[in-house]
GUFI-91970 format. One line per field, with one value per residue (C-alpha): residue number from 1; residue in three letters; x, y, z. Coordinates in steps of 0.25 Angstrom, whole numbers, plus 2048, in hexadecimal, padded with zeros to 3 digits. Each point is the difference from the previous one (the first is absolute). Layout:
BEGIN
num	NUM|... $
residu	ALA|... $
X	X|... $
Y	Y|... $
Z	Z|... $
***
This chain:
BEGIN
num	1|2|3|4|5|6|7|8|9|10|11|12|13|14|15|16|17|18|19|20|21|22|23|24|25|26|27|28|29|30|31|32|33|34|35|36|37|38|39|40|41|42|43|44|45|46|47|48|49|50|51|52|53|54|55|56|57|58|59|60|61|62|63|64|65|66|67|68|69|70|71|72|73|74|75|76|77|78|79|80|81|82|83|84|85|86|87|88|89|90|91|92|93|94|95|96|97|98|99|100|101|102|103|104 $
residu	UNK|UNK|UNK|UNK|UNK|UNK|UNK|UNK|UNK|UNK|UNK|UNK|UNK|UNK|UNK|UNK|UNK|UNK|UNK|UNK|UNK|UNK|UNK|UNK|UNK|UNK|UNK|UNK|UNK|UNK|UNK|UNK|UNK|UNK|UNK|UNK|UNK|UNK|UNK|UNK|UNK|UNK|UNK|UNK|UNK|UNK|UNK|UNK|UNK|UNK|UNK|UNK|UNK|UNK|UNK|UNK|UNK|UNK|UNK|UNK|UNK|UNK|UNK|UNK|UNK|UNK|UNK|UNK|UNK|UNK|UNK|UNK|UNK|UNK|UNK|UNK|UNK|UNK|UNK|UNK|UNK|UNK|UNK|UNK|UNK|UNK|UNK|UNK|UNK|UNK|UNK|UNK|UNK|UNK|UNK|UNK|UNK|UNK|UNK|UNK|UNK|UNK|UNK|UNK $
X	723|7FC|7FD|7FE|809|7F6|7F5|802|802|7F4|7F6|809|800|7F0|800|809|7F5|7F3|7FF|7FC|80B|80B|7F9|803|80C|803|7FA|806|80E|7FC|7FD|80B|80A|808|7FE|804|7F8|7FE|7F9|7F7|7FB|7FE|7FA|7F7|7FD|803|80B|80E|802|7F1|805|80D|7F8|7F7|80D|806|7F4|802|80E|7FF|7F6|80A|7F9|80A|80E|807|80E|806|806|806|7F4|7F5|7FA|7FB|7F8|7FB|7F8|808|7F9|80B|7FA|7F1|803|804|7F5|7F5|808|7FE|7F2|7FD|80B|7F7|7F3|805|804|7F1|7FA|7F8|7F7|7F2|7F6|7F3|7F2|7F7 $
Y	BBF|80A|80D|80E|802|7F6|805|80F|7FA|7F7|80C|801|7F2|7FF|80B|7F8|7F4|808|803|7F4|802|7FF|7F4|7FA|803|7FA|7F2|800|801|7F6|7F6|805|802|80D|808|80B|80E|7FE|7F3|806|80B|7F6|7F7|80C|806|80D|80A|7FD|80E|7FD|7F2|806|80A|7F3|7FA|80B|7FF|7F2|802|808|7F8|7F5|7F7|7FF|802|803|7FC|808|7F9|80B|807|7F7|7FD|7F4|7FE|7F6|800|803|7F3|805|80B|7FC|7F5|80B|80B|7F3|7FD|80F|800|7F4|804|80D|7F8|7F6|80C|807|7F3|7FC|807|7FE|800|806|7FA|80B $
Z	15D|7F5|806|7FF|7F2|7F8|807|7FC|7F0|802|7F8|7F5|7FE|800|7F6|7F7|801|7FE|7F3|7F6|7F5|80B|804|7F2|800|80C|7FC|7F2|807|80B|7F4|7F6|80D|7F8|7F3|7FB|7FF|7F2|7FF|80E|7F7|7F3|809|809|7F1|806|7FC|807|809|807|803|804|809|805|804|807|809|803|802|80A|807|802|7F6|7F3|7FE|7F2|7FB|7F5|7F4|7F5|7FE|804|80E|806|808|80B|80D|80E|807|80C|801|7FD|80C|80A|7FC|803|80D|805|7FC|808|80C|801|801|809|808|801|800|7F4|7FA|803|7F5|806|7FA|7FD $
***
């Protein structure tokens, strides 16, 4: 059961999914599995310290881990943690029910 902890983490994580550039970067490491912050920002064709910032954000949402070789950081998606965050989500509905969409 995932409680109270994933719960209290679940804005931050949203936060992390609601912008579209943080979306890219989250299916470009989905198809490319790891790579480094460099290459994100050569691919975003944005500088590297806003891709950093964009990165931060997700990481603290739970969605991407980096790894440290040397100087550069890799990158790759926490699919761990992305599964738990979707459990809680679903957890808290299932525990209010589901929602119901009124017709207007």
């Amino acid at each position: 059961m995932y409680g109270f902890h994933d719960r209290r983490l679940l804005p931050a994580h949203f936060k992390a999914l609601a912008n579209p550039t943080r979306l890219r970067i989250v299916e470009r490491l989905s198809e490319s599995g790891e790579e480094s912050v460099n290459d994100l920002a050569l691919f975003m064709r944005m500088s590297q310290p806003r891709v950093s910032w964009h990165l931060a954000l997700l990481r603290r949402g739970g969605v991407v881990t980096q790894r440290r070789e040397g100087r550069q950081v890799n990158c790759s998606l926490d699919r761990e943690s992305l599964r738990r965050f979707q459990l809680a989500f679903w957890e808290m509905l299932d525990q209010h029910k589901r929602i119901e969409v009124r017709k207007v």
